[in-house]
C-alpha angles and dihedrals in degrees: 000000000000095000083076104091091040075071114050101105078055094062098037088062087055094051091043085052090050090045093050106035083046099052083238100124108013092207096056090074085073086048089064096038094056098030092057108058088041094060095044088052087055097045097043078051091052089047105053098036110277120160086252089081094070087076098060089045091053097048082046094074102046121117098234102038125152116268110250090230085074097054093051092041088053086048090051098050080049101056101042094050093048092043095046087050095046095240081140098170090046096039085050091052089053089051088045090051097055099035076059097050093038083057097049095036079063111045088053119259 
């Protein structure tokens, strides 16, 4: 359980995405807004061969790595809240960032 604090921006943006689908905090949903792009344009690095995937490669062999099961299971949780508040384009980011990571997770790195 390491892995956990190597994942805890991972699970801040979960909670940013509650706060702000939810009213909860009126400036997360900044947060979401800039986070978002950011991220797909990480992953779609990662995925066509941008330098960025060296660092995934480079988590991934770690001993202690997390487990790829949390990360779709935080994409998930992503997805559904954005998609059930209507945010779409964000709620379609959020799809596109973990189709990516699904892509590169399988091919291996």
């Amino acid at each position: 359980m390491k892995w956990l604090k190597d994942v805890v921006l991972d699970i801040a943006i979960t909670v940013f995405i509650v706060l702000a689908t939810t009213g909860m905090v009126s400036w997360a949903q900044w947060v979401v807004f800039i986070y978002t792009p950011f991220m797909l344009a990480i992953k779609a690095l990662a995925f066509f061969g941008g330098g960025v995937g060296q660092v995934s490669r480079q988590r991934k062999k770690a001993d202690d790595a997390p487990p790829a099961l949390f990360f779709h299971a935080l994409y998930a949780i992503n997805v559904t809240l954005l998609a059930l508040n209507t945010w779409w384009i964000s709620a379609g980011q959020w799809a596109l960032i973990w189709l990516f990571s699904f892509l590169v997770e399988r091919r291996g790195g």
